[in-house]
C-alpha positions as CSV (number, residue, x, y, z in Angstrom):
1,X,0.0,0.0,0.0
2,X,1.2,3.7,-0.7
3,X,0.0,7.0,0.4
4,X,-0.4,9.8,-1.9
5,X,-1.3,13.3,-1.1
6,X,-3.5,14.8,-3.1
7,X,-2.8,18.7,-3.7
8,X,-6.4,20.2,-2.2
9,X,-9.7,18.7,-1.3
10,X,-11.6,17.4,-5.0
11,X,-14.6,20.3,-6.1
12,X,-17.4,18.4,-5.6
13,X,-19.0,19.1,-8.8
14,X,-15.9,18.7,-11.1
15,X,-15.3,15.2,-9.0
16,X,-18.4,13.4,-10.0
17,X,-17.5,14.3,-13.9
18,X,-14.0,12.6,-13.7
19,X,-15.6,9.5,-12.0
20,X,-18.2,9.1,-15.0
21,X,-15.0,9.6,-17.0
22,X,-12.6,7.1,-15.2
23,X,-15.4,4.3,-15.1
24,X,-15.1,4.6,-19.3
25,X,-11.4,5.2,-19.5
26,X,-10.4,3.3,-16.2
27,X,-7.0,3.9,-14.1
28,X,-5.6,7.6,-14.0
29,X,-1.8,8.7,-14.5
30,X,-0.7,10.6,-12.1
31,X,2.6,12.2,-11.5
32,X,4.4,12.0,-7.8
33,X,7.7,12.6,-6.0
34,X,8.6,9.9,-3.7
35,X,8.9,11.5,-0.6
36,X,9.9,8.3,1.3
37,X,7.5,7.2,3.6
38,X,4.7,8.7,1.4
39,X,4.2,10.3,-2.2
40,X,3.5,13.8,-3.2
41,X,1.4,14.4,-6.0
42,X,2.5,16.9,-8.4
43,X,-1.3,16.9,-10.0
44,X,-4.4,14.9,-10.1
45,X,-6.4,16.0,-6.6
46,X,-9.8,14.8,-8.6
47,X,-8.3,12.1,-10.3
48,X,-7.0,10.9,-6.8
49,X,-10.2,11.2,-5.6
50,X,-12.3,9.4,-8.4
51,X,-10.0,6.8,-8.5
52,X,-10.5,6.0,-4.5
53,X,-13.8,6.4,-4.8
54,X,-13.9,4.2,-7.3
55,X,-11.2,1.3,-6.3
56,X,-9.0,1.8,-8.7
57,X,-4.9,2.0,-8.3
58,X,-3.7,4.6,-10.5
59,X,-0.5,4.3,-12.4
60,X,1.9,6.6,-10.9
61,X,5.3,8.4,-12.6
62,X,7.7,8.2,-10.2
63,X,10.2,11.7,-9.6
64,X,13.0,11.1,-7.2
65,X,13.3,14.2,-4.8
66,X,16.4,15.3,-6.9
67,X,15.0,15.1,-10.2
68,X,15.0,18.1,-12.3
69,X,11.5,18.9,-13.2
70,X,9.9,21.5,-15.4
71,X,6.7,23.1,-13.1
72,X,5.3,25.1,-15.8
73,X,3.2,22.7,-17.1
74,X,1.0,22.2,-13.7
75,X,-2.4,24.0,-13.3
76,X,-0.8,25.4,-10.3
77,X,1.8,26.6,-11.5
78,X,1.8,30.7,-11.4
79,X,4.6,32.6,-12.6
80,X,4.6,35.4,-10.0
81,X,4.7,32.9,-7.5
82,X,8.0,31.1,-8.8
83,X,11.2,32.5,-9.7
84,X,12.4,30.2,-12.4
85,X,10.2,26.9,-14.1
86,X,12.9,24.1,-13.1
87,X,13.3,22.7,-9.7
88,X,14.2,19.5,-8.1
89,X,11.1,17.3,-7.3
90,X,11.7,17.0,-3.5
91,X,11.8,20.8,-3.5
92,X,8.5,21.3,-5.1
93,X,7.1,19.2,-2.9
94,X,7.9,20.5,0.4
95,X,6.1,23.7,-0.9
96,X,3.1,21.9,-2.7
97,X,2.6,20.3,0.6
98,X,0.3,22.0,3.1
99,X,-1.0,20.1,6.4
100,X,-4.4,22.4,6.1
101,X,-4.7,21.6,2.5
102,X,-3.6,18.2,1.2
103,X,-5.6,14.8,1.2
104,X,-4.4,11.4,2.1
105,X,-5.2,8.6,-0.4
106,X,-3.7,5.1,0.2
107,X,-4.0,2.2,-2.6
């Protein structure tokens, strides 16, 4: 078993459209930095979500904490907020990670 935190708490609304979605398509992607004892996801908080609703593992792409990654593609990602687009993995997830914000999942 593995536990992934998801980025925020899944919008309701949006939620119940990615589990009619993931019960045609089936297992999600999601990419992570192993963190250790736990994983970090980089994206996917509804996908997370519909897929533990649903009983499904996702597939997960595995960063190492010292990988160079490129943030810019994320939904989160804001360029006022971040001084350059490349980072190593474990730093992005020490400030992705918020004890008021993100969501446990195990599989």
């Amino acid at each position: 078993m593995a536990t992934i935190y998801a980025i925020h708490v899944a919008n309701d609304h949006k939620l119940s459209c990615v589990i009619l979605e993931m019960e045609r398509m089936g297992a999600p992607t999601i990419e992570v930095v192993d963190c250790g004892d736990h994983y970090m996801a980089l994206e996917g908080s509804h996908r997370l979500a519909a897929a533990a609703t649903l009983g499904i593992t996702p597939e997960l792409v595995i960063h190492k904490q010292q990988d160079l990654i490129d943030i810019s593609k994320y939904d989160w990602f804001e360029a006022c907020n971040w001084s350059a687009t490349t980072y190593r993995a474990g730093e992005v997830a020490g400030e992705l990670f918020s004890p008021y914000q993100v969501v446990p999942y195990t599989f």
